[in-house]
C-alpha positions in Angstrom: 15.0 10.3 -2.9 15.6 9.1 -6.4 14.7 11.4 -9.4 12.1 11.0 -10.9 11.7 10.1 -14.8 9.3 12.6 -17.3 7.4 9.4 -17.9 3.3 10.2 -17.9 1.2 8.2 -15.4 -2.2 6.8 -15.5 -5.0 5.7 -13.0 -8.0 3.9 -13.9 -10.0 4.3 -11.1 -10.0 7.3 -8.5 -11.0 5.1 -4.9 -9.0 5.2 -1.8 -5.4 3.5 -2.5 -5.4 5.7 -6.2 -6.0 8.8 -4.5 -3.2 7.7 -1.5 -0.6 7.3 -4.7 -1.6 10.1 -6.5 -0.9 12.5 -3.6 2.8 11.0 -3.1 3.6 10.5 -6.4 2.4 14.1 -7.7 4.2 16.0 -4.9 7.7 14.2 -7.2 6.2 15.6 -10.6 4.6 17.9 -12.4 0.4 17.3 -12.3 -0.1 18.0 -16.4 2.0 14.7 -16.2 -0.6 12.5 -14.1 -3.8 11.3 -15.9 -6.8 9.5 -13.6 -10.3 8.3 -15.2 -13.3 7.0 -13.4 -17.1 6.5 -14.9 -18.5 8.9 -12.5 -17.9 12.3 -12.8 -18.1 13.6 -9.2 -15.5 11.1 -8.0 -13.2 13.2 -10.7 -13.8 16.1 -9.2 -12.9 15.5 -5.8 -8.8 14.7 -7.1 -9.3 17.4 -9.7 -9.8 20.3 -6.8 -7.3 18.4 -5.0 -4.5 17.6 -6.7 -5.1 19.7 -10.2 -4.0 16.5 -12.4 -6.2 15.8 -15.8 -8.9 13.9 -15.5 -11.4 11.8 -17.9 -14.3 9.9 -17.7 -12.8 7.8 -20.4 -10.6 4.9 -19.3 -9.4 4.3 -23.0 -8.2 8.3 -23.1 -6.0 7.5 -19.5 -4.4 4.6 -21.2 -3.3 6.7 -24.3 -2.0 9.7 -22.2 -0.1 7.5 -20.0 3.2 5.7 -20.2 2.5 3.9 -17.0 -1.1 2.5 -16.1 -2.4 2.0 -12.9 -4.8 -0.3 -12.7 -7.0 0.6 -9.2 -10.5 -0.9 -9.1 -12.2 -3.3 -7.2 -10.9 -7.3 -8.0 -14.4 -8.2 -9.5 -14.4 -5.1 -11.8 -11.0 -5.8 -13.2 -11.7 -7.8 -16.0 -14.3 -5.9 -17.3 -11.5 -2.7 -17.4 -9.1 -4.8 -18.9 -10.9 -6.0 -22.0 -12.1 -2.3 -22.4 -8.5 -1.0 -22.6 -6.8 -4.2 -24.0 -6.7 -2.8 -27.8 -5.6 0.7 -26.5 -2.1 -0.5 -24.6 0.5 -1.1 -26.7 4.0 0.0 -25.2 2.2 1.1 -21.9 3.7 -0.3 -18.8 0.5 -2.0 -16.7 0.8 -1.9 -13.0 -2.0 -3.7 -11.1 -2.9 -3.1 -7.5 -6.2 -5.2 -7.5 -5.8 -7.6 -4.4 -5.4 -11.2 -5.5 -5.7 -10.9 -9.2 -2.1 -12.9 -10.4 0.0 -11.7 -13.0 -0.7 -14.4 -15.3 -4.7 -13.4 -15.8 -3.7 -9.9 -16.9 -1.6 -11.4 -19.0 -3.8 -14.0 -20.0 -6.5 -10.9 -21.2 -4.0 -8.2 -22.3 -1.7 -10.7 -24.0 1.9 -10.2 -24.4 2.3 -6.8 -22.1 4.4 -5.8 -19.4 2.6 -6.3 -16.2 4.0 -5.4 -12.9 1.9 -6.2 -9.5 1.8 -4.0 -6.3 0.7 -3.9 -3.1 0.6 -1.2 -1.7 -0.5 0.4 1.8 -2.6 3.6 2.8 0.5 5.2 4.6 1.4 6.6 1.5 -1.1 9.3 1.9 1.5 10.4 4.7 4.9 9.4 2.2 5.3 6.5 4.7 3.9 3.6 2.3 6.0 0.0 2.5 4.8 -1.8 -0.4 5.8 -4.8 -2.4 5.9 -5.5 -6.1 6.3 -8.5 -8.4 7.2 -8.3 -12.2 5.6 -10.1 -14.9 7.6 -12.3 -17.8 6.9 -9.5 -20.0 8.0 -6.6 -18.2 12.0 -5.4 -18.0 14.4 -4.6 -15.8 14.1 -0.8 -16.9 10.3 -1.4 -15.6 10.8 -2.7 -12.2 13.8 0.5 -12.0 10.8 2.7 -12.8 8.2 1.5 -10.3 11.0 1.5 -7.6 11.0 4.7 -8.4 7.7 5.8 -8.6 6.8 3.6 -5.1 9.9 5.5 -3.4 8.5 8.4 -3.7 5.4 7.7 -1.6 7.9 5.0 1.3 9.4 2.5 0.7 9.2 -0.7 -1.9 10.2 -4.6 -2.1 10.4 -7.0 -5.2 9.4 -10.4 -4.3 8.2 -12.8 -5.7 4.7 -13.6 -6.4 4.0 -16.0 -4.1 5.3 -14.1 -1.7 2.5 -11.3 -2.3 -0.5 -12.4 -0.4 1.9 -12.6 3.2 3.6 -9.3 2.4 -0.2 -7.9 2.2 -1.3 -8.9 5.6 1.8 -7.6 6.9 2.1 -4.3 5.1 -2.0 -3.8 3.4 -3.3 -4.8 6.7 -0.9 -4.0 8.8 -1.9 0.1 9.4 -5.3 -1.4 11.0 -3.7 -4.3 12.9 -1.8 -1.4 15.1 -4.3 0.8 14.7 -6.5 -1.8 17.1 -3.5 -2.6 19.5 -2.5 1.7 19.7 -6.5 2.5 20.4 -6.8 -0.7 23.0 -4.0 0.6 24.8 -4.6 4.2 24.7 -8.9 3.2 25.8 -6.9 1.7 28.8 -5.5 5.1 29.9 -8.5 6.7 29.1 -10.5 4.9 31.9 -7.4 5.7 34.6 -8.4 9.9 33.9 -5.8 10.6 30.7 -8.4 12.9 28.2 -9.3 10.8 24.6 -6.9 13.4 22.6 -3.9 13.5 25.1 -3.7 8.7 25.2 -4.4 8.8 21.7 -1.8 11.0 20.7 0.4 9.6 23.0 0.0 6.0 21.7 0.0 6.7 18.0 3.4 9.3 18.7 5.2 5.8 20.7 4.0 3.7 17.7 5.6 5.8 14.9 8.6 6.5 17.4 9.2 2.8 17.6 8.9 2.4 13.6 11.7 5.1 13.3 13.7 3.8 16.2 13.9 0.1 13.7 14.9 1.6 11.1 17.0 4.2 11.7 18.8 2.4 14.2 18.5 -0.8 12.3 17.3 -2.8 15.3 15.4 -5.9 15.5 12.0 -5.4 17.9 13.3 -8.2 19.8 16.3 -5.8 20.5 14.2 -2.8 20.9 12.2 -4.6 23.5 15.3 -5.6 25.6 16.1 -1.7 25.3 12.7 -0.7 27.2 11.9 -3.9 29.5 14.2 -3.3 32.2 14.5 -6.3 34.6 11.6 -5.8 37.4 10.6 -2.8 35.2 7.1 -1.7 34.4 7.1 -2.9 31.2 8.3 -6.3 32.2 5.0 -6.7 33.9 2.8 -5.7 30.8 5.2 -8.3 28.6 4.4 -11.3 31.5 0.6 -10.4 30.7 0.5 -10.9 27.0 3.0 -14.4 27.3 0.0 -15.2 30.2 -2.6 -14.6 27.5 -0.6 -16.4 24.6 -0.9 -13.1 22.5 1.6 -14.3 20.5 -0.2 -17.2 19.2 -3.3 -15.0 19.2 -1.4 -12.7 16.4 -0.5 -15.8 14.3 -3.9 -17.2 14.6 -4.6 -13.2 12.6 -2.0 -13.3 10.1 -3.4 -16.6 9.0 -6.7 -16.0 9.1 -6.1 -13.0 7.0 -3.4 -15.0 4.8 -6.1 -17.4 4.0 -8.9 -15.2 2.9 -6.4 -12.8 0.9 -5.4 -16.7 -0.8 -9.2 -16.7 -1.7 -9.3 -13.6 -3.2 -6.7 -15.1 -5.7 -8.8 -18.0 -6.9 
């Protein structure tokens, strides 16, 4: 793990993914050093019992406590929060996680600010997060060193470029839930052959993290892991002739592009 710097950090906006960063990146450094604001107080409260970081119900007080900002609220609020805090960021570094809103509009509000974009994924709640980043023209090479290491801290983290963003979010934003509805369709299958709920879902959720490990650590490609397990007139030979039957392949690719198109959308 790399160290990690005495910069302060910011988050404007308490929902989900901010409280899924939070808890990785304040595990990495002390919580008098993390910042978060939100308009309503009891949303404060729940990551103040939690994680014992400041809080504020000021987003122009976060920005000035913070060397970093995370921006985390909803793509339709985001302008809004940005002209609010536009005259209070001055050598701040901005980091966006709003799906779909490019770097060039926060530029375009903010001015001439360093502006870095991530996506992230909820599997940093668990330190397990593979997320993806692009830099603005503003922003330094000290900046995107600094996010690598902040993001690090909660998985692992890509620069790209910005194009690039809205593919890397359907495989890595909505990716979690993708295998989330393969690992409960197959472990619902052993359910109704007598396995108890806990015992196939355990069991399917335990394989699908085992196989993540088994790619990385190993460095394997799946189609290399699946010639590990599909032993010729094997069982799981059988289960493979099934999907190529039902075309599952092109049934996946028909998902990735339906959900590459609307997260397109979201950018316009």
């Amino acid at each position: 793990m790399q160290k990690m710097s005495n910069k302060k950090i910011g988050f404007i906006g308490t929902g989900k993914m901010a409280t899924a960063l939070i808890s990785s990146i304040y595990k990495n450094r002390p919580a008098k050093e993390i910042i978060a604001s939100n308009h309503k107080e009891e949303n404060l409260k729940k990551v103040k019992s939690k994680y014992n970081i400041r809080t504020t119900l000021s987003n122009k007080e976060a920005v000035k406590n913070s060397d970093i900002v995370f921006i985390c609220v909803k793509p339709q609020d985001i302008d809004n929060v940005l002209k609010e805090i536009k005259n209070e960021v001055k050598n701040q570094l901005i980091v966006s996680i709003a799906a779909g809103v490019k770097i060039r509009h926060i530029e375009g509000i903010l001015g001439k600010k360093r502006v870095i974009r991530v996506m992230p994924n909820i599997n940093c709640l668990v330190g397990e997060m593979a997320a993806g980043f692009s830099k603005g023209k503003y922003a330094t090479k000290q900046d995107v060193d600094e996010i690598y290491r902040v993001l690090n801290a909660a998985g692992m983290a890509f620069l790209i470029g910005e194009d690039l963003i809205d593919s890397l979010s359907v495989i890595s934003g909505c990716g979690p839930a993708f295998f989330a509805y393969f690992m409960k369709h197959i472990a619902d299958s052993g359910i109704k052959k007598g396995l108890k709920k806990e015992i196939a879902y355990n069991l399917a959720a335990k394989a699908m993290l085992g196989t993540g490990k088994l790619l990385l650590e190993l460095n394997l490609t799946p189609s290399q892991l699946i010639g590990m397990v599909a032993s010729k007139k094997g069982v799981t030979v059988e289960g493979l002739k099934v999907l190529d039957k039902r075309k599952i392949k092109q049934t996946m690719e028909e998902m990735f592009n339906a959900a590459l198109k609307r997260s397109i959308e979201l950018g316009k």
